[in-house]
C-alpha positions as CSV (number, residue, x, y, z in Angstrom):
1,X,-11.6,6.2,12.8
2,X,-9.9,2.9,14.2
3,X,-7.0,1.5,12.4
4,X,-4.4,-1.3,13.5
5,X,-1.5,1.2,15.3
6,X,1.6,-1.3,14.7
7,X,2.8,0.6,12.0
8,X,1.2,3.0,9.3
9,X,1.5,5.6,6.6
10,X,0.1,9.0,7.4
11,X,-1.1,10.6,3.8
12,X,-1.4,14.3,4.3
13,X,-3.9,15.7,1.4
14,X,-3.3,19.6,2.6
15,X,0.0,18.9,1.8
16,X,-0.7,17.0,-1.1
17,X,-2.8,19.8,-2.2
18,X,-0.3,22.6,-1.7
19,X,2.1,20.8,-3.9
20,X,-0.8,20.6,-6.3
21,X,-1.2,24.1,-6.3
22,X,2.3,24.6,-7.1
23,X,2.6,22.4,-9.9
24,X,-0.8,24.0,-11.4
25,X,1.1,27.4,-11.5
26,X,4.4,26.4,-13.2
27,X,2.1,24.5,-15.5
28,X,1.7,28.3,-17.8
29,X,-1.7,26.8,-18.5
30,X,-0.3,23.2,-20.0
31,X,-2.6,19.9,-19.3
32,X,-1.3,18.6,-16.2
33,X,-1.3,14.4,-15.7
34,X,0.0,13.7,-12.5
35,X,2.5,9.6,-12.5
36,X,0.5,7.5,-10.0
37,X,1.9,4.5,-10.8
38,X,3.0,2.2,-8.0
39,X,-0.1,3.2,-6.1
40,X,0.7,6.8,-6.2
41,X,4.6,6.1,-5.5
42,X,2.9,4.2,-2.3
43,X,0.9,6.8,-1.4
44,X,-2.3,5.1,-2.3
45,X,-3.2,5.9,-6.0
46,X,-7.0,5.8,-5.9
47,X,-7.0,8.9,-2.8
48,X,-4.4,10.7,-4.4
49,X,-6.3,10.5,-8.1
50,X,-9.3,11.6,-6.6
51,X,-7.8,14.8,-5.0
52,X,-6.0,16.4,-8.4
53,X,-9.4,14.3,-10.6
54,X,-10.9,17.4,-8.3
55,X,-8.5,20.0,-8.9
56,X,-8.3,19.9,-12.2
57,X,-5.8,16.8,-13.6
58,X,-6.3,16.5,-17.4
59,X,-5.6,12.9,-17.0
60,X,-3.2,10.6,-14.9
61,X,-0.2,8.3,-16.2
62,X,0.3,4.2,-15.1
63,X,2.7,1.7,-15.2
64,X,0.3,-0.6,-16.7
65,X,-3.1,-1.8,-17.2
66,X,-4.0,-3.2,-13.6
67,X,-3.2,-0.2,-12.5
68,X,-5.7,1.6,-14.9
69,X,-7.7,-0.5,-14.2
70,X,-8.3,0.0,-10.3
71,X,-8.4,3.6,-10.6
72,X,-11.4,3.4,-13.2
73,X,-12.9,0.9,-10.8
74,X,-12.7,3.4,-7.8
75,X,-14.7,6.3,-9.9
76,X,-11.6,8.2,-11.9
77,X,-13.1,9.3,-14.9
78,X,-10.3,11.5,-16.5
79,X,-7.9,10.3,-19.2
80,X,-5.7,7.3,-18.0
81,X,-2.3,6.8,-20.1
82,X,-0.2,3.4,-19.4
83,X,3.3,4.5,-19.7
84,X,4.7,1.0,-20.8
85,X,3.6,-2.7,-21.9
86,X,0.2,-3.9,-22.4
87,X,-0.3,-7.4,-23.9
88,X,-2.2,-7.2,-27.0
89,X,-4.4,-9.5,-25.3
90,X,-5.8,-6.9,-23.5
91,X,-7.7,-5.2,-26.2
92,X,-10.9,-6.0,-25.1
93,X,-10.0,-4.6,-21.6
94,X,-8.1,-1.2,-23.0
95,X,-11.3,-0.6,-24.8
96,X,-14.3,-1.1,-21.8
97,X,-12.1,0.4,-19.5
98,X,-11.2,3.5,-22.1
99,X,-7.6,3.2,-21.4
100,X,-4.9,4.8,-23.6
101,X,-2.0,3.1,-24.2
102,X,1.4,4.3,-25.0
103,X,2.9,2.5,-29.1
104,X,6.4,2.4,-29.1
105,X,8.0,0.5,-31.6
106,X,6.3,-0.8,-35.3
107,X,6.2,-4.3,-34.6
108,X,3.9,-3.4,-31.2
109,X,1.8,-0.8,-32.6
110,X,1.3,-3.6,-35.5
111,X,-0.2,-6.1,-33.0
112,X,-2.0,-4.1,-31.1
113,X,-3.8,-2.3,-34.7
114,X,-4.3,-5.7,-35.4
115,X,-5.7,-7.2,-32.0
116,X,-8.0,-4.0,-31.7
117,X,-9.0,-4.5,-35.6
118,X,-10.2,-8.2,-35.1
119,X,-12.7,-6.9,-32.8
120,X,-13.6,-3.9,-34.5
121,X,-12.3,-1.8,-31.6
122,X,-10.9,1.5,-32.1
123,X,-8.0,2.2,-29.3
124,X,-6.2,5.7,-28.4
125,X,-2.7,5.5,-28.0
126,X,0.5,8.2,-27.5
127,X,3.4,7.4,-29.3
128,X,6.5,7.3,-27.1
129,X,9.6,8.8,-29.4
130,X,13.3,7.4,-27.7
131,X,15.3,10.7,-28.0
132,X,18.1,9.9,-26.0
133,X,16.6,7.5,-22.9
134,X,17.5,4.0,-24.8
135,X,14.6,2.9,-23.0
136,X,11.2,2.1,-25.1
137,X,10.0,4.3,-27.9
138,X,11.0,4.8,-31.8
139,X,14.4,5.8,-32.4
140,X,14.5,9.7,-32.6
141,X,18.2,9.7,-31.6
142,X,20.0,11.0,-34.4
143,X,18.6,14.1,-36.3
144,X,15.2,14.1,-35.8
145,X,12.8,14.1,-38.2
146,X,15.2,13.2,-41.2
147,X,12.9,10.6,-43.3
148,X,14.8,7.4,-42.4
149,X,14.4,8.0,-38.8
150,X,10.6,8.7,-39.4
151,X,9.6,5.8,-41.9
152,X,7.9,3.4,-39.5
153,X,6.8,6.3,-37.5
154,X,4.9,7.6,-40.6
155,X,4.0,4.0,-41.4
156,X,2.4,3.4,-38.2
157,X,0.3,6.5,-38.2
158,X,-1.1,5.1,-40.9
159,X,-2.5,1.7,-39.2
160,X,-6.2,1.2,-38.7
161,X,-8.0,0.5,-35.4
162,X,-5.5,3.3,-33.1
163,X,-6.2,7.0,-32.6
164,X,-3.2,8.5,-32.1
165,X,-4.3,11.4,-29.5
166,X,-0.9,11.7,-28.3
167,X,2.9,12.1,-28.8
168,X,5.4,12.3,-25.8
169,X,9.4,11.7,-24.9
170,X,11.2,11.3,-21.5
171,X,14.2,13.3,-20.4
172,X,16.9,10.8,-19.2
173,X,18.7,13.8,-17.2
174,X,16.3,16.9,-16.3
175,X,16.9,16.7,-12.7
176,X,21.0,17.8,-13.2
177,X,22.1,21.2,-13.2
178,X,25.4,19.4,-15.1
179,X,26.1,21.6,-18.2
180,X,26.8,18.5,-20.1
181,X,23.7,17.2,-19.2
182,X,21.2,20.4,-19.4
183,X,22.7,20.3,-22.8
184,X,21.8,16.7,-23.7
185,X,17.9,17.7,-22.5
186,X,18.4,20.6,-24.4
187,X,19.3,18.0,-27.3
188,X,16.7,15.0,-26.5
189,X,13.8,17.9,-27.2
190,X,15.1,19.5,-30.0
191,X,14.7,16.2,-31.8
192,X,11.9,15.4,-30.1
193,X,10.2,18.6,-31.4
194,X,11.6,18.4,-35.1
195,X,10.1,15.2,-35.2
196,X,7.0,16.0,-34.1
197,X,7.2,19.1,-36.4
198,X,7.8,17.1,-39.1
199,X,4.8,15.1,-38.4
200,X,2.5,18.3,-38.3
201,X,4.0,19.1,-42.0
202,X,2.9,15.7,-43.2
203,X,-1.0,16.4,-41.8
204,X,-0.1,14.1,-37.9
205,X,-1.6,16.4,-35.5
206,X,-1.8,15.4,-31.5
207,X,-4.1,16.6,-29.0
208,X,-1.3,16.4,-26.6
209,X,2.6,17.1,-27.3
210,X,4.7,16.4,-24.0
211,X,7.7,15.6,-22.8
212,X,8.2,17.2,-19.0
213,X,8.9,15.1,-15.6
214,X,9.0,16.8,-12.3
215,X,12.0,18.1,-12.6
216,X,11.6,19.5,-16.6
217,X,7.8,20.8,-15.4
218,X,9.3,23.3,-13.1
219,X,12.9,23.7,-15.0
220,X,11.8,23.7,-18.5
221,X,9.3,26.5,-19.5
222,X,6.6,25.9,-22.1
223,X,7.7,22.7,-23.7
224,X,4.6,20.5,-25.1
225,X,1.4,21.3,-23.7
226,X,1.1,18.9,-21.2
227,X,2.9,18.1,-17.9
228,X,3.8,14.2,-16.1
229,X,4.6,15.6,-12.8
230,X,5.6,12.7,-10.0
231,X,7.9,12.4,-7.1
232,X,7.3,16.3,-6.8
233,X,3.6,15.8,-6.4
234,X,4.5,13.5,-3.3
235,X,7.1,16.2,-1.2
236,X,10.7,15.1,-2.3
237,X,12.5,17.2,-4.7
238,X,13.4,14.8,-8.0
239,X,17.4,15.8,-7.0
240,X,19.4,17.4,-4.3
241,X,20.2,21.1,-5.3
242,X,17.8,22.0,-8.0
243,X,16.5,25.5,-8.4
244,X,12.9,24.7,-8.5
245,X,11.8,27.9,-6.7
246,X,9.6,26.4,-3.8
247,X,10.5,23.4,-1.3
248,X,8.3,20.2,-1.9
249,X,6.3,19.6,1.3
250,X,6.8,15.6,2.0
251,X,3.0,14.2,2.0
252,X,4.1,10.9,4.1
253,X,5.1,9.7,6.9
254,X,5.6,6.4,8.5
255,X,4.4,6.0,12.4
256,X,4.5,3.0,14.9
257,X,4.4,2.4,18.1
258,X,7.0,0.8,20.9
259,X,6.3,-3.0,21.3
260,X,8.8,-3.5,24.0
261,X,11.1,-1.5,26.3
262,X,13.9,-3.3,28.6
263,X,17.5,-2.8,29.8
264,X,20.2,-4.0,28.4
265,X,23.9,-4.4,30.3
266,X,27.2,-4.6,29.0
267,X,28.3,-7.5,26.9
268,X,24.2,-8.6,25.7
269,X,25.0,-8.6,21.8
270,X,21.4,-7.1,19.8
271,X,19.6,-8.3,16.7
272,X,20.7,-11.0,14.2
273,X,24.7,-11.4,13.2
274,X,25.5,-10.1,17.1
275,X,26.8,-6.8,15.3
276,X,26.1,-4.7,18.3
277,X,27.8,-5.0,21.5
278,X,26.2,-3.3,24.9
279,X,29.3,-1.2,26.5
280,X,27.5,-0.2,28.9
281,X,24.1,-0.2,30.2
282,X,20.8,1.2,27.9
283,X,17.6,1.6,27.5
284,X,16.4,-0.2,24.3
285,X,13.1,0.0,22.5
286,X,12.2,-2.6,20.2
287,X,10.0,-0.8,17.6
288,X,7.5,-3.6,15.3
289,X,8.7,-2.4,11.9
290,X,11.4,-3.9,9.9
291,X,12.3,-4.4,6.3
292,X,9.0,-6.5,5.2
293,X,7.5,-2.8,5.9
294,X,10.1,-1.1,4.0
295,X,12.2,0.1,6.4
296,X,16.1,-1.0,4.1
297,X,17.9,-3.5,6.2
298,X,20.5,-0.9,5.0
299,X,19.7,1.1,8.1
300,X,20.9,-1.3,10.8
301,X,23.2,0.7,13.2
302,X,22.9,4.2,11.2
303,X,19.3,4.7,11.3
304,X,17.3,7.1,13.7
305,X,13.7,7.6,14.8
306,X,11.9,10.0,16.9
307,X,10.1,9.4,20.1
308,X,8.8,12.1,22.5
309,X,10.8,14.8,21.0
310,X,14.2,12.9,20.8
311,X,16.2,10.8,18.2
312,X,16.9,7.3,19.5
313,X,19.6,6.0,17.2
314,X,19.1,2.2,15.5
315,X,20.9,-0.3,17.0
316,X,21.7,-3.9,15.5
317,X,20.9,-5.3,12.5
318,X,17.1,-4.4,11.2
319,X,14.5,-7.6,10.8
320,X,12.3,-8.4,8.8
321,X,8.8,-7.0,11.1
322,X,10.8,-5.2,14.3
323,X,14.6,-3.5,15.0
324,X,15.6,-2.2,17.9
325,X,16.2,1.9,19.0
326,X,18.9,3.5,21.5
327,X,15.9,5.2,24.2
328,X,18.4,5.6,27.0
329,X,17.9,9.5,28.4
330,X,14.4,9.4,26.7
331,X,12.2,10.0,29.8
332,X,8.1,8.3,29.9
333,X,8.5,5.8,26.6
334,X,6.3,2.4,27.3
335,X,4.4,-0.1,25.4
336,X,2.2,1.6,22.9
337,X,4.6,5.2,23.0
338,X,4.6,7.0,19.4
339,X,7.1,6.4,17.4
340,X,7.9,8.8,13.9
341,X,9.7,6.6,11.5
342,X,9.8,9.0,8.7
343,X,8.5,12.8,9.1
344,X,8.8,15.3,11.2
345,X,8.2,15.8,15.0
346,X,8.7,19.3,16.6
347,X,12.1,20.8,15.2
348,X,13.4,17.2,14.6
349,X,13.4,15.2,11.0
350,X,13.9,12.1,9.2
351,X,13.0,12.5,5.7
352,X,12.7,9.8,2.9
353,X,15.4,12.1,1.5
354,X,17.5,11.2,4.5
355,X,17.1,7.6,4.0
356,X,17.8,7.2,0.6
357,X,21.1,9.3,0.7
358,X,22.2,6.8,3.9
359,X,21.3,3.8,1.3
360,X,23.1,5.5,-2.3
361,X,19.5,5.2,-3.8
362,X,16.4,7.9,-4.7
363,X,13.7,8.8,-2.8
364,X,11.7,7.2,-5.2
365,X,12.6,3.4,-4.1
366,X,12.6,4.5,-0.6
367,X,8.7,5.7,-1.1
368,X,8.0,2.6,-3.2
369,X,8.8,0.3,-0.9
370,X,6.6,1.7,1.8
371,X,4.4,-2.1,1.9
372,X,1.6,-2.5,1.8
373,X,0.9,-3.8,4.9
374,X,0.7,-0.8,6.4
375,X,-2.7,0.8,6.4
376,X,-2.5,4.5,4.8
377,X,-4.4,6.9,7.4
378,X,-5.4,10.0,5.2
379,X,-5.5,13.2,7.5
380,X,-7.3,16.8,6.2
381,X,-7.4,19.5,8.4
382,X,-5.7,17.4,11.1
383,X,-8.1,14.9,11.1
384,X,-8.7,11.5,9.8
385,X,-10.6,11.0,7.0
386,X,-10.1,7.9,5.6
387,X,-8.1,4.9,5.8
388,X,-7.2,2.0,3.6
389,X,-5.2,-1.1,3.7
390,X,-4.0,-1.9,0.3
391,X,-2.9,-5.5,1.3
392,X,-6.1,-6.2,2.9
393,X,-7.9,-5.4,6.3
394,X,-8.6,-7.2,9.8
């Protein structure tokens, strides 16, 4: 299967799959809806959907409605939940596309009953209770479920037009093994629970009760009946240091291919700013991938790649489409050479882990910024089975 070799994004969905199967057995039997928002953390959401749609997903979470949208137009039949905003404008669209959509405050849940009543729609939602995040959702943050806390809660339950099918928090701090902070989880779902408890007493019953991330899904036994696991689902652990009793296997990596090779002599100066001064001669590789791909301009002179078995260090300032690589004592390397961005080649690694720590950021930006100009070439079984260019093809 022919794809433009510049520079790609290798989905593994073996590996995908093991993590799956993981995931499925700390689930205890809970509904498991696996975060593919931003296109599956830049995996490509539609693929990835597909595979746990197959393995038994009880639904999948969004950032918002375009992204709903896409997957029901690529054949994803199961629940879809969008985690934040929606404009009530939308109505029309949450309904035809049987979207679910996440109430958070009165004065939303208010417009959207409304909107969806004007058309004689009815629209399932899951209320998002703020225990502790400060983020979005109805203030659960003192005592939960004493009745001032609950009053608009209750009230909105009552609105026409919305099935509430769900109820759900977020933990600001599961991925810490801090004592101060397993103790404010520990806090964010005891009020979470009273308050749904208290809910239950009035006659409020939810198909689905959750509040677990990646991190809580593995950490945190039996809480709610449903799981949201994420960055796990992709191969990086959601914190360094976390006891989650198996090791993530990464999903992606990020290929290219030498554009260039030449030698450089003492006193040439490399890349943009002049920031790297030649000592004394080298080999230099100019690689065609740069920060327009996702590769952080944070790199520039600490970076490293692999080619043919070796790490050839970064050298100069990263562009915006190509940087330069260190190749001197890397023996056969010519126009067209592999080149392993991220992954792993032989005994040798550079994880998105790696990356993020040499940037003081998360995995999570370093996978979401993966562009999407780079095809995604999915490989099962070592061979290629699809590929996809989520900005657009040749």
């Amino acid at each position: 299967m022919e794809y433009l070799k510049r520079t790609w994004a290798e989905i593994d969905l073996d590996k995908a799959l093991d993590n799956w199967q993981h995931i499925k057995a700390a689930a205890n039997g809970r509904y498991i809806m696996p975060v593919v928002k931003a296109d599956a953390y830049g995996h490509g959401a539609n693929m990835l959907a597909a595979l746990y749609e197959q393995n038994g997903a009880e639904g999948f979470a969004v950032s918002n409605i375009n992204e709903a949208i896409k997957l029901r137009k690529f054949g994803i039949a199961k629940n879809i939940l969008v985690l934040g905003f929606t404009p009530v404008e939308y109505i029309e669209q949450l309904y035809a596309f049987n979207i679910t959509q996440t109430v958070y405050c009165a004065d939303y849940a208010k417009k959207l009953s409304a909107a969806a009543d004007s058309k004689n729609l009815v629209i399932k939602v899951h209320i998002k209770l703020d225990t502790g995040m400060c983020r979005i959702g109805f203030d659960c943050r003192g005592d939960g479920g004493d009745e001032k806390e609950l009053s608009e809660l209750i009230d909105t339950l009552s609105l026409p037009s919305l099935h509430f099918e769900g109820i759900f928090t977020h933990f600001s701090c599961s991925d810490s093994v801090d004592d101060g902070d397993i103790s404010f989880s520990d806090g964010q779902y005891d009020r979470f629970i009273k308050t749904v408890d208290r809910l239950t007493s009035l006659g409020h019953t939810f198909k689905y009760v959750h509040c677990c991330n990646s991190a809580a899904s593995l950490l945190r036994d039996d809480e709610g009946n449903l799981i949201r696991p994420g960055i796990i689902l992709y191969g990086a652990a959601p914190a360094a240091g976390l006891p989650l009793g198996y090791t993530p296997v990464p999903v992606m990596s990020v290929k290219s291919s030498v554009s260039m090779v030449k030698t450089l002599f003492e006193g040439d100066e490399v890349s943009y700013g002049r920031t790297y001064k030649v000592s004394k001669p080298l080999r230099v590789a100019t690689v065609p991938i740069g920060y327009a791909d996702g590769y952080p301009r944070a790199m520039s002179g600490s970076g490293k790649v692999i080619i043919n078995g070796s790490y050839a260090p970064v050298i100069g300032r990263v562009c915006m489409d190509q940087m330069m690589v260190d190749i001197t004592g890397i023996d056969c390397v010519d126009i067209g050479t592999p080149v392993t961005v991220i992954g792993t080649e032989g005994d040798l690694s550079v994880s998105f882990d790696d990356i993020a720590a040499a940037c003081g950021t998360i995995s999570y930006e370093i996978m979401c910024n993966v562009s999407i100009r780079m095809p995604r070439v999915y490989k099962k079984d070592g061979k290629t089975v699809e590929v996809i260019y989520l900005g657009g093809t040749l």
